[in-house]
N, CA, C, O and CB atoms as a CASP TS submission, in Angstrom:
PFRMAT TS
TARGET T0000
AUTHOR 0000-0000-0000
METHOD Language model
MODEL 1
PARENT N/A
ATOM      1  N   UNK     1     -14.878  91.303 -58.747  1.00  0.00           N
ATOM      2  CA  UNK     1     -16.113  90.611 -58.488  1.00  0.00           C
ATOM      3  C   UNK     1     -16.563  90.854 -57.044  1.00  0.00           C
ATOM      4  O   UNK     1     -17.759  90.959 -56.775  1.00  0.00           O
ATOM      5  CB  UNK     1     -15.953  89.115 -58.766  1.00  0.00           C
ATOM      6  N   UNK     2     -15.564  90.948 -56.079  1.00  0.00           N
ATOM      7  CA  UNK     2     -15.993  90.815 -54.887  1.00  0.00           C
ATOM      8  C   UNK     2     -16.712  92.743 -54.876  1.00  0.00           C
ATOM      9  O   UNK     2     -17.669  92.821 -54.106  1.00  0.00           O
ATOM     10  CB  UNK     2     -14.508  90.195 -53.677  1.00  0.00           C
ATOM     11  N   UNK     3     -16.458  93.752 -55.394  1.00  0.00           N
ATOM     12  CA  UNK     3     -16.891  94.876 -55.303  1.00  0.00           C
ATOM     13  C   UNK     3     -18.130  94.728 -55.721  1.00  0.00           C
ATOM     14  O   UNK     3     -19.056  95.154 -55.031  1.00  0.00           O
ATOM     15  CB  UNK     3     -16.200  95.767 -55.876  1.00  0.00           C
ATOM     16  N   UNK     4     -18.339  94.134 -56.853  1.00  0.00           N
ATOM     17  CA  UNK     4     -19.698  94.152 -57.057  1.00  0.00           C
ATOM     18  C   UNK     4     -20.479  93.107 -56.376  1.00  0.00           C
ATOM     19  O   UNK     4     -21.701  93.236 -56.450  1.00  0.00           O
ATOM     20  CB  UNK     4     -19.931  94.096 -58.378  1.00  0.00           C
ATOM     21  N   UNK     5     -20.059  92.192 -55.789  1.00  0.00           N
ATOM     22  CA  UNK     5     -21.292  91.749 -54.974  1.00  0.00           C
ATOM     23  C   UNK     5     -21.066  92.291 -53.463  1.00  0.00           C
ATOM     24  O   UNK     5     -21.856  91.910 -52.599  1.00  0.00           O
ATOM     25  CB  UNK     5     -21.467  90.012 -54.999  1.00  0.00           C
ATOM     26  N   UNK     6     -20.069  93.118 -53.141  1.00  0.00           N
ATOM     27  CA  UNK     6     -20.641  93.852 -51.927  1.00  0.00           C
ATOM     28  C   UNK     6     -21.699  95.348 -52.560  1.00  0.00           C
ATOM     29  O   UNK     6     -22.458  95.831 -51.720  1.00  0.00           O
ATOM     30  CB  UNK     6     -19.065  94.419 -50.849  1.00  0.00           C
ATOM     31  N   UNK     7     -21.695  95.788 -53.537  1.00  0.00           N
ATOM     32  CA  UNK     7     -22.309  96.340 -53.960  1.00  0.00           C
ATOM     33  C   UNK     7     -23.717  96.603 -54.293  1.00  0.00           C
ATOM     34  O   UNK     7     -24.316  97.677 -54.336  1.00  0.00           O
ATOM     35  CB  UNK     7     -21.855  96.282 -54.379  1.00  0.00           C
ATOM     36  N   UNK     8     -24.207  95.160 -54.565  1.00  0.00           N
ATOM     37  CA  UNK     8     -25.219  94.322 -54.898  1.00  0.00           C
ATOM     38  C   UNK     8     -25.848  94.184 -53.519  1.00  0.00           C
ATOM     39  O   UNK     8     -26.906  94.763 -53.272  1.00  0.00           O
ATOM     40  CB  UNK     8     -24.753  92.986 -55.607  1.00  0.00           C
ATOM     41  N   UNK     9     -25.409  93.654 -52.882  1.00  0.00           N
ATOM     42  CA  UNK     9     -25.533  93.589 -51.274  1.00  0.00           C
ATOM     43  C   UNK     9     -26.182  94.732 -50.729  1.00  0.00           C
ATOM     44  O   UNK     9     -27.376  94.745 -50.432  1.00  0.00           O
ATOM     45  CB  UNK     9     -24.162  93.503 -50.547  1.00  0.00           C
ATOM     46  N   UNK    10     -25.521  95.543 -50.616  1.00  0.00           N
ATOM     47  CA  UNK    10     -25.439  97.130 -50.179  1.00  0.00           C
ATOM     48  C   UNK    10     -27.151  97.501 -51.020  1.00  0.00           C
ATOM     49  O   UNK    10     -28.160  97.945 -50.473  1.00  0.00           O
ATOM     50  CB  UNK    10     -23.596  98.227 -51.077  1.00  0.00           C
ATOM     51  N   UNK    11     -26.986  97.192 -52.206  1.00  0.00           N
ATOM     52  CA  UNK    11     -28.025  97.512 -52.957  1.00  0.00           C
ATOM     53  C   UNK    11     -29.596  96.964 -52.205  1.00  0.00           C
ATOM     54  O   UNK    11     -30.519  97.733 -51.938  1.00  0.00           O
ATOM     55  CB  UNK    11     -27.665  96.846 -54.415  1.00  0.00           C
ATOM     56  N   UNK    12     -29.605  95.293 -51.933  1.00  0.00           N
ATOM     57  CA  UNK    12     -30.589  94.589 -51.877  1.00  0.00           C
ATOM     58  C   UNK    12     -30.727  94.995 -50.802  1.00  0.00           C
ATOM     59  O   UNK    12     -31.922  94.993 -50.509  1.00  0.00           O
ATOM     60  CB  UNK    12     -30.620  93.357 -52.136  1.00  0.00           C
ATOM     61  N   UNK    13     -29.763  95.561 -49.598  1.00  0.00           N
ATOM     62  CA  UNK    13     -30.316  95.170 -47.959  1.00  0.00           C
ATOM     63  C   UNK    13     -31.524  96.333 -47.767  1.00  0.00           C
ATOM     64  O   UNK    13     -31.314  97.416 -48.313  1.00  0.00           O
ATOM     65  CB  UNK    13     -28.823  95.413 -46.481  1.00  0.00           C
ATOM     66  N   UNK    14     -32.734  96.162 -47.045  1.00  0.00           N
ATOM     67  CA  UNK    14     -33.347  97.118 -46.390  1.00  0.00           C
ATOM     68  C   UNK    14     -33.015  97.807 -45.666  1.00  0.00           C
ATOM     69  O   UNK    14     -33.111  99.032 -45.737  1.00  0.00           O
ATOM     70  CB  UNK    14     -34.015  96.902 -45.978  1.00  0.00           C
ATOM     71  N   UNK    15     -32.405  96.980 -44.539  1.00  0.00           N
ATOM     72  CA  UNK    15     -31.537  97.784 -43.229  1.00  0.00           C
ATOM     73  C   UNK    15     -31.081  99.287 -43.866  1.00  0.00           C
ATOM     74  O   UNK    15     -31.464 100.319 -43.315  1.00  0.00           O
ATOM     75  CB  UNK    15     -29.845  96.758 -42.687  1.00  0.00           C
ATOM     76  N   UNK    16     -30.204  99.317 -45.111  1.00  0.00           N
ATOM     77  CA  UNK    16     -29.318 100.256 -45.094  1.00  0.00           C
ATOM     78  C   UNK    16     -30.067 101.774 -45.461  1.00  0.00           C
ATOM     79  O   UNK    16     -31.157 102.015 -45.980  1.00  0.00           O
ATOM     80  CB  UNK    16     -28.194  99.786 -46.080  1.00  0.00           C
ATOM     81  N   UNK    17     -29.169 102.522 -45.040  1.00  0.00           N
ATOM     82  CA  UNK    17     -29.737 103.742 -45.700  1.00  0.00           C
ATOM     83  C   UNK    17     -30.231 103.770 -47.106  1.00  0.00           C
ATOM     84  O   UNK    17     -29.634 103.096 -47.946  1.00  0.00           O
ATOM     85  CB  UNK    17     -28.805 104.697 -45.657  1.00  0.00           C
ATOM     86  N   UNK    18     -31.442 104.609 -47.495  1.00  0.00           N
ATOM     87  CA  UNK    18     -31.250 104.785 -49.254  1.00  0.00           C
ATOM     88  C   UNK    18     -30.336 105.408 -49.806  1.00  0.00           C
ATOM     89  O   UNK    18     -29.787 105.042 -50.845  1.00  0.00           O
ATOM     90  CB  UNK    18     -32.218 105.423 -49.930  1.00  0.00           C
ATOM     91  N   UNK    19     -29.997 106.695 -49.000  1.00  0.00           N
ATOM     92  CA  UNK    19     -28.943 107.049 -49.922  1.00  0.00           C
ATOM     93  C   UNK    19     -27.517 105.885 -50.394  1.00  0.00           C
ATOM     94  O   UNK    19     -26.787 106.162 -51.346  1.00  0.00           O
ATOM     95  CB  UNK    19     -28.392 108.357 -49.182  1.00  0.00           C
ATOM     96  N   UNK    20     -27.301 104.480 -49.463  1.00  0.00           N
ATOM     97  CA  UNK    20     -26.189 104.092 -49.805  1.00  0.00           C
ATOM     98  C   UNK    20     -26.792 103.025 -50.276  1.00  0.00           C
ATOM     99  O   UNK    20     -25.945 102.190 -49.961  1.00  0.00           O
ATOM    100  CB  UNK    20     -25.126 104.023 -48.918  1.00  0.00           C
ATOM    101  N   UNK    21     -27.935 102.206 -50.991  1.00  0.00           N
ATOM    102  CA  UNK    21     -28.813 101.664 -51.082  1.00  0.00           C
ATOM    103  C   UNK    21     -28.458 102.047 -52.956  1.00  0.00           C
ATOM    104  O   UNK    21     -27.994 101.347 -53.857  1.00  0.00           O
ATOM    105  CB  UNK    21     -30.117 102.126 -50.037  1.00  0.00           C
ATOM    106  N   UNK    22     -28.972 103.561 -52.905  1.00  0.00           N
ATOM    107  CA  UNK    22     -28.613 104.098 -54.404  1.00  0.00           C
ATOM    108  C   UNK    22     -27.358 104.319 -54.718  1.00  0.00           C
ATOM    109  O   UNK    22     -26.913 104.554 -55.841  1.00  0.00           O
ATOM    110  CB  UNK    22     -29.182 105.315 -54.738  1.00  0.00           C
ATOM    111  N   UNK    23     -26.785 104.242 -53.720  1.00  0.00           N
ATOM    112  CA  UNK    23     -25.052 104.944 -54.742  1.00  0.00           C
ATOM    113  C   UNK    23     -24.791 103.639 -54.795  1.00  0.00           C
ATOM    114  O   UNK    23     -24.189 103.342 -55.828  1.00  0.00           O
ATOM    115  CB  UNK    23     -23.409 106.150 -53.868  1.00  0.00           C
ATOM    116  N   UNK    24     -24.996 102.799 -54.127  1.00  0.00           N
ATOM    117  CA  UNK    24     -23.929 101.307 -54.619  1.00  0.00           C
ATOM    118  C   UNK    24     -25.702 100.565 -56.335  1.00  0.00           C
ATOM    119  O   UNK    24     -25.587  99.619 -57.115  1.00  0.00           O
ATOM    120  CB  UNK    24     -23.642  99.285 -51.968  1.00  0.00           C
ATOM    121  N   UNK    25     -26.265 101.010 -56.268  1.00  0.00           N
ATOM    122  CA  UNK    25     -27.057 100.799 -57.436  1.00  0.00           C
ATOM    123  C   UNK    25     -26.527 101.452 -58.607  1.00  0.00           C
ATOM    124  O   UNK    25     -26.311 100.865 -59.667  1.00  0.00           O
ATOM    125  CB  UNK    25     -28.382 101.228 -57.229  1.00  0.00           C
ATOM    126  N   UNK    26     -26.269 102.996 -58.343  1.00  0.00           N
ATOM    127  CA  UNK    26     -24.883 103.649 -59.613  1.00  0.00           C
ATOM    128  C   UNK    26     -24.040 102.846 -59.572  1.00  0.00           C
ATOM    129  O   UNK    26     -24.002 102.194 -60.616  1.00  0.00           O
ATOM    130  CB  UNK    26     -23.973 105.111 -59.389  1.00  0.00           C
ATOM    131  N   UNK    27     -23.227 102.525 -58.759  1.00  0.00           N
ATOM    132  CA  UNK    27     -22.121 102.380 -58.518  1.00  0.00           C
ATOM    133  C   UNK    27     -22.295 100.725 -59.500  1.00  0.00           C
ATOM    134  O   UNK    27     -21.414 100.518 -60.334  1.00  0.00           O
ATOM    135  CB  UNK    27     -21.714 102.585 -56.768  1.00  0.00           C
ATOM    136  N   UNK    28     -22.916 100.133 -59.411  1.00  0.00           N
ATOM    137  CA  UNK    28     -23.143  98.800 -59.846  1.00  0.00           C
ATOM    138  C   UNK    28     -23.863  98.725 -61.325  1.00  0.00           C
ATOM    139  O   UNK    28     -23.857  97.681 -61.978  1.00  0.00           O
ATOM    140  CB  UNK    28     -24.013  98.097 -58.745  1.00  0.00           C
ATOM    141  N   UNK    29     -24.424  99.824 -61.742  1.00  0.00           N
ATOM    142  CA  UNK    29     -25.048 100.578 -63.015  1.00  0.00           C
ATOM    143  C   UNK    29     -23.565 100.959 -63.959  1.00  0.00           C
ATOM    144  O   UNK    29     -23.255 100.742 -65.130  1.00  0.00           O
ATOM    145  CB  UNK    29     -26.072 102.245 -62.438  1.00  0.00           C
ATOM    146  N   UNK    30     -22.827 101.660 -62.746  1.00  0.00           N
ATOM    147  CA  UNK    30     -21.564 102.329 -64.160  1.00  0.00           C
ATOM    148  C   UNK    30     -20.274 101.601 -64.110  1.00  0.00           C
ATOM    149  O   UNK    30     -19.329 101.712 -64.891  1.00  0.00           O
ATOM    150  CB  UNK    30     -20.964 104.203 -63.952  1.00  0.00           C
ATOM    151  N   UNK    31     -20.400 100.704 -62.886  1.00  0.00           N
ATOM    152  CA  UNK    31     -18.849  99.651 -63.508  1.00  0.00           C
ATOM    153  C   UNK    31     -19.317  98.840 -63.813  1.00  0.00           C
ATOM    154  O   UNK    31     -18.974  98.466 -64.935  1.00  0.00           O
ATOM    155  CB  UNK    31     -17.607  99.046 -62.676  1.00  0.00           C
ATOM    156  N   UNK    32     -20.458  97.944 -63.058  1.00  0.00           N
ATOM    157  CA  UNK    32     -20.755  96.585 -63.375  1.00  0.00           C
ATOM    158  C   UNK    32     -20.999  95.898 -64.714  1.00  0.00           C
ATOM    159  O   UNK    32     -20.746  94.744 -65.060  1.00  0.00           O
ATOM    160  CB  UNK    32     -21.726  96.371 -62.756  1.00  0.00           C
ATOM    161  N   UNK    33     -21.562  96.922 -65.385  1.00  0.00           N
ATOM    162  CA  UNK    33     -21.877  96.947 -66.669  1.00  0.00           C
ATOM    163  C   UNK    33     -21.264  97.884 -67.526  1.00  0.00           C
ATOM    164  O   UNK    33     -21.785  97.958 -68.639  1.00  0.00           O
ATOM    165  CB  UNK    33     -23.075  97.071 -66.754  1.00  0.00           C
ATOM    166  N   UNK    34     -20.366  98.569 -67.326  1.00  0.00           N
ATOM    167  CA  UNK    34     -20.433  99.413 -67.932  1.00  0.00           C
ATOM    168  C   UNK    34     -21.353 100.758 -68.166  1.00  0.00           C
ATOM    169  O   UNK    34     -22.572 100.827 -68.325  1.00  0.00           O
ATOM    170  CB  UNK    34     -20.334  98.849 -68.550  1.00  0.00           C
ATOM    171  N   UNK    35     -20.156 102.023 -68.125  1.00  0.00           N
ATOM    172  CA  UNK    35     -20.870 103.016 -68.696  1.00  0.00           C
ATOM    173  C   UNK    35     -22.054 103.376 -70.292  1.00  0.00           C
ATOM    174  O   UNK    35     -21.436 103.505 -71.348  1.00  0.00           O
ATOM    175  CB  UNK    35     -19.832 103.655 -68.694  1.00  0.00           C
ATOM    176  N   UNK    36     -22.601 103.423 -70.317  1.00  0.00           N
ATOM    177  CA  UNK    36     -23.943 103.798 -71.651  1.00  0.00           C
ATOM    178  C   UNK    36     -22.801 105.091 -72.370  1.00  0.00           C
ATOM    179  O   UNK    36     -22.255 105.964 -71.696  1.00  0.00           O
ATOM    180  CB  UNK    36     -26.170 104.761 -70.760  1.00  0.00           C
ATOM    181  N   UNK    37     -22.655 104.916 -73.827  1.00  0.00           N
ATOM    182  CA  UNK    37     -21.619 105.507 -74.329  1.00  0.00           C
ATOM    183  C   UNK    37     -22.406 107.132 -74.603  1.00  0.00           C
ATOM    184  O   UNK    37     -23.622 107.213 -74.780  1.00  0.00           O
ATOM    185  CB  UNK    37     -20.986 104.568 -75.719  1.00  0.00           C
ATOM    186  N   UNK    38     -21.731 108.031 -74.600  1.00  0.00           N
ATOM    187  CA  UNK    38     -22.608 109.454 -74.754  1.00  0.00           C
ATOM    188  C   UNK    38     -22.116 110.186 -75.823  1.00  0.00           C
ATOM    189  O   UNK    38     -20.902 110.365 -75.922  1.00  0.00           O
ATOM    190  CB  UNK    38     -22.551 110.457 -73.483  1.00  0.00           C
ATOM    191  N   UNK    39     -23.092 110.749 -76.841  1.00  0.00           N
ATOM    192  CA  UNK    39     -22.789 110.913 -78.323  1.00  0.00           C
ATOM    193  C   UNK    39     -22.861 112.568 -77.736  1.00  0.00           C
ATOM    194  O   UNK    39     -23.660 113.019 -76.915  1.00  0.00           O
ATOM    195  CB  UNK    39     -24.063 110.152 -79.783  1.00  0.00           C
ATOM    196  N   UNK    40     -21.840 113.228 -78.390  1.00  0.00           N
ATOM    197  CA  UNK    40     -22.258 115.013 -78.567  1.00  0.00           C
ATOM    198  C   UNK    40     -22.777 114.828 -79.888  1.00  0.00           C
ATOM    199  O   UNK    40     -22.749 113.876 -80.668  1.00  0.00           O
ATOM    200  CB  UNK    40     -20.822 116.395 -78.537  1.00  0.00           C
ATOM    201  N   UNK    41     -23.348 116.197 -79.950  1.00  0.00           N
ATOM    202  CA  UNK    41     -23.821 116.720 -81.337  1.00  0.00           C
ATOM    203  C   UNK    41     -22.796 116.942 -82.155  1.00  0.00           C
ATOM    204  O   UNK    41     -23.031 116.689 -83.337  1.00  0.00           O
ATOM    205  CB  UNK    41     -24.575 117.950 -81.308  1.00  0.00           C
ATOM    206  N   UNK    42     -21.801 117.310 -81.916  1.00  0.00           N
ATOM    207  CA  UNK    42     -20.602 117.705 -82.646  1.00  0.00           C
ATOM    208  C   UNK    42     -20.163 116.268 -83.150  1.00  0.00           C
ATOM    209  O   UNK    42     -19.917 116.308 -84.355  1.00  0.00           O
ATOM    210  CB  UNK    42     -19.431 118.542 -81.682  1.00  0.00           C
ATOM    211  N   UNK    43     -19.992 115.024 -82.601  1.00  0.00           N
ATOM    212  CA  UNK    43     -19.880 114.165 -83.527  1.00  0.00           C
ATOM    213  C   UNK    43     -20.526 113.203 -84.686  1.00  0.00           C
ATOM    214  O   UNK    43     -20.120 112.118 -85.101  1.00  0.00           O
ATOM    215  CB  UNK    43     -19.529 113.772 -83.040  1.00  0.00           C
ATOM    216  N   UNK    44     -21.985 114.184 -85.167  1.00  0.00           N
ATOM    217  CA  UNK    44     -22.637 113.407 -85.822  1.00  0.00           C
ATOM    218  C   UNK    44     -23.417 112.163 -85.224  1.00  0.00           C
ATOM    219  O   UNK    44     -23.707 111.912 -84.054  1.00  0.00           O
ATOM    220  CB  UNK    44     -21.840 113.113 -86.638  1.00  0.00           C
ATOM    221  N   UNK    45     -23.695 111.382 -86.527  1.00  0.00           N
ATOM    222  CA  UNK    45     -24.713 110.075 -86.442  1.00  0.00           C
ATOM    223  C   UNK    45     -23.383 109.047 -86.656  1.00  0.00           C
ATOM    224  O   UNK    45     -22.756 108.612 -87.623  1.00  0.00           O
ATOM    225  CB  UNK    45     -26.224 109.951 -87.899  1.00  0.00           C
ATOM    226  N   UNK    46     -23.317 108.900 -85.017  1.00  0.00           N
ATOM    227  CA  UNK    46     -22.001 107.264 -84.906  1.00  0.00           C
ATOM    228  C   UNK    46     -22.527 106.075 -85.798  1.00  0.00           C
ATOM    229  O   UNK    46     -21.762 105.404 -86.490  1.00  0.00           O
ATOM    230  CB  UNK    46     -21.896 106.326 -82.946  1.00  0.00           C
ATOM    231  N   UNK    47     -23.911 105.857 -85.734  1.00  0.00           N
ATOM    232  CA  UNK    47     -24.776 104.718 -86.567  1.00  0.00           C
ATOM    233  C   UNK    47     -24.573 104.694 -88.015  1.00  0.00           C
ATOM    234  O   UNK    47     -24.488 103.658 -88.674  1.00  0.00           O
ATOM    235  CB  UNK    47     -26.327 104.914 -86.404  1.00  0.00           C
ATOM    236  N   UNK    48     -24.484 106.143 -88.579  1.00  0.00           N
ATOM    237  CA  UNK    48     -24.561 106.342 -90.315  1.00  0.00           C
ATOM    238  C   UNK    48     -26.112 106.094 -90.448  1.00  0.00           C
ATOM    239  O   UNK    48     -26.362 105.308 -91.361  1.00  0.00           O
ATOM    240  CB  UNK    48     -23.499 105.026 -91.421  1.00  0.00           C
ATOM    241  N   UNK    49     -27.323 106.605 -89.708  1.00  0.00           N
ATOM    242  CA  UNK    49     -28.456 105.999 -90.050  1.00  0.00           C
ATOM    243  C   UNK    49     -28.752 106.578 -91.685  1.00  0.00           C
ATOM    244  O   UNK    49     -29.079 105.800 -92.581  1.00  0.00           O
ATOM    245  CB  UNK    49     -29.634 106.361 -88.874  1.00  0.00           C
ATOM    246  N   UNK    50     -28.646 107.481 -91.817  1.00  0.00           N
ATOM    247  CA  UNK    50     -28.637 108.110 -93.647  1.00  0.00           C
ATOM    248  C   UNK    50     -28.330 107.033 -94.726  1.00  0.00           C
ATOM    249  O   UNK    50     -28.963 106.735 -95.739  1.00  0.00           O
ATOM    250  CB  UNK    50     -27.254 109.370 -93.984  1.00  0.00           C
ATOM    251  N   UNK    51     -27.077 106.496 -94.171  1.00  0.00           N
ATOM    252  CA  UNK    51     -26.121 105.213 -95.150  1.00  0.00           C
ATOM    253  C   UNK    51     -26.776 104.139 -94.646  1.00  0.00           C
ATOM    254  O   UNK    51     -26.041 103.183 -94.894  1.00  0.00           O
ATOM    255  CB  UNK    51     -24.235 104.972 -94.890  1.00  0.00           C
ATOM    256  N   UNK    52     -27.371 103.902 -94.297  1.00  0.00           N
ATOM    257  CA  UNK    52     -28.511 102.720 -93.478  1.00  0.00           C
ATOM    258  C   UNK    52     -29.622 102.762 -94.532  1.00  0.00           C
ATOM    259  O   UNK    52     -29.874 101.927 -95.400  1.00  0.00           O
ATOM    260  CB  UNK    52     -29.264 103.257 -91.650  1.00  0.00           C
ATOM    261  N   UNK    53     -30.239 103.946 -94.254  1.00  0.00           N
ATOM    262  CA  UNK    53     -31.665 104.111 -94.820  1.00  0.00           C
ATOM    263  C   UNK    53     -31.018 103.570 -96.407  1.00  0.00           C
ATOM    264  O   UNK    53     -31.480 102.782 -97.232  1.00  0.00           O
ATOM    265  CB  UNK    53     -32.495 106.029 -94.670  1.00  0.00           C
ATOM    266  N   UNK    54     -29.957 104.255 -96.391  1.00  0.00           N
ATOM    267  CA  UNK    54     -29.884 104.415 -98.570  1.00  0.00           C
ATOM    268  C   UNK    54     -29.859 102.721 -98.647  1.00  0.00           C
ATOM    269  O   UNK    54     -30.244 102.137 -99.660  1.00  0.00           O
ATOM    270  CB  UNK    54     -27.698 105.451 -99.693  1.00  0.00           C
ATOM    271  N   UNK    55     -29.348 101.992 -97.426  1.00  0.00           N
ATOM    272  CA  UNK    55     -29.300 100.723 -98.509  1.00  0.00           C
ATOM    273  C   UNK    55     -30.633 100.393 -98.078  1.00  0.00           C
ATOM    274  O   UNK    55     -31.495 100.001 -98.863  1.00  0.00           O
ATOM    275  CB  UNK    55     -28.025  99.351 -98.362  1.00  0.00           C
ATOM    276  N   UNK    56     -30.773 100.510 -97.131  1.00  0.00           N
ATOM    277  CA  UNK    56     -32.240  99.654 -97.199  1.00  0.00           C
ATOM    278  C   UNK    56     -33.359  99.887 -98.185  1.00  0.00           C
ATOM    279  O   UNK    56     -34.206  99.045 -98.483  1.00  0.00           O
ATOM    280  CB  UNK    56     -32.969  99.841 -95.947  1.00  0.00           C
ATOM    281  N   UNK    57     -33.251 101.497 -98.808  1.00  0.00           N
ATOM    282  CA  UNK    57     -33.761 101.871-100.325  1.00  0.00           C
ATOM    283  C   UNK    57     -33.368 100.852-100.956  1.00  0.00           C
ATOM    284  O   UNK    57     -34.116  99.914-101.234  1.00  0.00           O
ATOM    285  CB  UNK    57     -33.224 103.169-101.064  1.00  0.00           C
ATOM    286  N   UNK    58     -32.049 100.914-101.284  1.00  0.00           N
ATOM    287  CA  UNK    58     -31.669 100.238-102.365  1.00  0.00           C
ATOM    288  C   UNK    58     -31.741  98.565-102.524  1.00  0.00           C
ATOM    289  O   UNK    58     -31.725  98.100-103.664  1.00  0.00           O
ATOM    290  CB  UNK    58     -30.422 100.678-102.494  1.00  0.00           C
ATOM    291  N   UNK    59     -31.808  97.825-101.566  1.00  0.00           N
ATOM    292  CA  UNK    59     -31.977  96.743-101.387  1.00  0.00           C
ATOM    293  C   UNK    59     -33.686  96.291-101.107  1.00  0.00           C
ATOM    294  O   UNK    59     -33.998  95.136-100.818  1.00  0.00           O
ATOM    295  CB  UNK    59     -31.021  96.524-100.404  1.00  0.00           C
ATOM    296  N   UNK    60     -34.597  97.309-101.238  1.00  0.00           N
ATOM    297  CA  UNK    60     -36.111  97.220-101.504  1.00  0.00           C
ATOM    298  C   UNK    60     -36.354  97.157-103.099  1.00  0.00           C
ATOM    299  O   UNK    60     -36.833  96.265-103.798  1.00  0.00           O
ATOM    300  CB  UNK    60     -36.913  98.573-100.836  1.00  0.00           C
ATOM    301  N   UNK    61     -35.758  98.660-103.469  1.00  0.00           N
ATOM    302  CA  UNK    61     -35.182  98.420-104.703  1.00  0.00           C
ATOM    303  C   UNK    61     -35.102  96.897-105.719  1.00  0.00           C
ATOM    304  O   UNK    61     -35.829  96.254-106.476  1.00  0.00           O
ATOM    305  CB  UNK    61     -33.944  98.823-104.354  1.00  0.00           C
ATOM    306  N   UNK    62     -34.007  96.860-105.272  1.00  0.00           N
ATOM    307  CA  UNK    62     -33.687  95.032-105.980  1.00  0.00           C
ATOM    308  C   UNK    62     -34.539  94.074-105.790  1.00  0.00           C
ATOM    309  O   UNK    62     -34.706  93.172-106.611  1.00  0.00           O
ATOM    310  CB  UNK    62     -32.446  94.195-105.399  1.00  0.00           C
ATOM    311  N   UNK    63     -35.147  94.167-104.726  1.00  0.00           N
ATOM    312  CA  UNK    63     -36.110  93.032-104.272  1.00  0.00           C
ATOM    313  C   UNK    63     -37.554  93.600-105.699  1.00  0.00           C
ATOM    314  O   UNK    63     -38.278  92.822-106.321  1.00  0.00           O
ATOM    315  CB  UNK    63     -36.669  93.263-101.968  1.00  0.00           C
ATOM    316  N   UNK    64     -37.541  94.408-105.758  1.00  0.00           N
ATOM    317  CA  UNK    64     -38.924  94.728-106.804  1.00  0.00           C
ATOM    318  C   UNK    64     -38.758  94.373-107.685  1.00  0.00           C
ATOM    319  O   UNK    64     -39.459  93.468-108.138  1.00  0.00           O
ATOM    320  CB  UNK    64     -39.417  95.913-107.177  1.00  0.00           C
ATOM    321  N   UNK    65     -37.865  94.850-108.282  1.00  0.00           N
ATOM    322  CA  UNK    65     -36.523  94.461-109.429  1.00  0.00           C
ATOM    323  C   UNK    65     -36.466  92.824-110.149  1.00  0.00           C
ATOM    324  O   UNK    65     -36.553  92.482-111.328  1.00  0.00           O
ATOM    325  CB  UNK    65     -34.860  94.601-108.422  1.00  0.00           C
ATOM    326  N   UNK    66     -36.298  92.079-108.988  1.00  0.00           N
ATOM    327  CA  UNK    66     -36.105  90.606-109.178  1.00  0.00           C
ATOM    328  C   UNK    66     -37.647  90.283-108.997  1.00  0.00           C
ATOM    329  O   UNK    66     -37.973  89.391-109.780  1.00  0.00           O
ATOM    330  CB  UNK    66     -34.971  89.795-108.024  1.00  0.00           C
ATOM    331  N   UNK    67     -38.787  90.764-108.144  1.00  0.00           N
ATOM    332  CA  UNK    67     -39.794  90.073-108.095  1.00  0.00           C
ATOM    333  C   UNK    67     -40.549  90.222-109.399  1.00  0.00           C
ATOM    334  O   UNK    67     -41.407  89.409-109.744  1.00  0.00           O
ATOM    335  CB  UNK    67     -40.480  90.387-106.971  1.00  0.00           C
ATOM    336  N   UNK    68     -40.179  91.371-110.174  1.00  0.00           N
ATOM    337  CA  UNK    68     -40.882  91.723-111.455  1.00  0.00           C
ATOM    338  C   UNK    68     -41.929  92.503-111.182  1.00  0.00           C
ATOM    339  O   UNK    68     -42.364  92.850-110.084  1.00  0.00           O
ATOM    340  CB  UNK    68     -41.355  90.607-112.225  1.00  0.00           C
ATOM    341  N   UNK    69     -42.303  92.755-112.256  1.00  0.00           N
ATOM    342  CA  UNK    69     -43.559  93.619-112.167  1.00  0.00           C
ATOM    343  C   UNK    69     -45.394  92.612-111.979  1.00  0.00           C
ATOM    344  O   UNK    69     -45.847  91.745-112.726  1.00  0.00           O
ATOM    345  CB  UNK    69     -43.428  94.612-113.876  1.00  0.00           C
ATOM    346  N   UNK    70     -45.894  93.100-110.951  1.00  0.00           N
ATOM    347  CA  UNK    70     -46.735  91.913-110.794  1.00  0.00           C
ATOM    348  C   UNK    70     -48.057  92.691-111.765  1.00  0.00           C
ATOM    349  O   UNK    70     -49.080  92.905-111.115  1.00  0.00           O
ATOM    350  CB  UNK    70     -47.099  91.416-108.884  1.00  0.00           C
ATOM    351  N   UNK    71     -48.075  92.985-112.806  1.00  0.00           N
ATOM    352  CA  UNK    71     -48.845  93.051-113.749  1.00  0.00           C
ATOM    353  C   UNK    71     -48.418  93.345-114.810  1.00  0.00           C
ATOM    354  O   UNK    71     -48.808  94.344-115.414  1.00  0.00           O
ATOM    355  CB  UNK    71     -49.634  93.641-113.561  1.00  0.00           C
ATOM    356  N   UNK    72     -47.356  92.378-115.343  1.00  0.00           N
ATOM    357  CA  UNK    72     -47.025  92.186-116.212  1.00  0.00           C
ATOM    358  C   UNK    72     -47.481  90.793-116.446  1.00  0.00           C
ATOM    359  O   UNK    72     -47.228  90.047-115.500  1.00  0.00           O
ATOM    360  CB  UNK    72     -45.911  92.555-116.259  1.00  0.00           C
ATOM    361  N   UNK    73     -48.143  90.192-117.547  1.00  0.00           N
ATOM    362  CA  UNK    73     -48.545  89.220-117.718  1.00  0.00           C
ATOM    363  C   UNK    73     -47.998  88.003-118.896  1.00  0.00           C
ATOM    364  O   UNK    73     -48.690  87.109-119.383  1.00  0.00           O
ATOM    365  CB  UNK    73     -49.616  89.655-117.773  1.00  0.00           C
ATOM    366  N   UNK    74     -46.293  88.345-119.207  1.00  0.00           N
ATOM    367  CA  UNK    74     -45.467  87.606-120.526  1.00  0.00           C
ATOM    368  C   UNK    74     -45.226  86.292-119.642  1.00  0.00           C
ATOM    369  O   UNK    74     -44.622  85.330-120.118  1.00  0.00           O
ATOM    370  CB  UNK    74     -43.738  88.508-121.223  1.00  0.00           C
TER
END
């Protein structure tokens, strides 16, 4: 904790240089929070958006299904 609020610090002051202004802003970007995870191409769709889409077909699907046909008049 104490790194990141000298970090933060470093970040907010005017006084300081920009260049150390921005590296403690990375610096507070890739530990503070965590790194943003990075997908290659070689490992595909991490999401399954394909297997996503199919249910959301399929669960539009059912919803029509159960609402009936709205011109059907029995």
């Amino acid at each position: 904790m104490a790194l990141a609020q000298l970090w933060w610090d470093i970040a907010r002051d005017e006084t300081q240089r920009s260049s150390d202004r921005l590296n403690a802003s990375k610096l507070l970007a890739d530990r503070g929070w965590g790194k943003a995870a990075v997908f290659s191409p070689q490992e595909g769709d991490p999401l399954d958006l394909a297997a996503l889409e199919g249910a959301a077909e399929e669960f539009r699907a059912n919803i029509l299904r159960l609402a009936g046909d709205p011109t059907d008049t029995d």
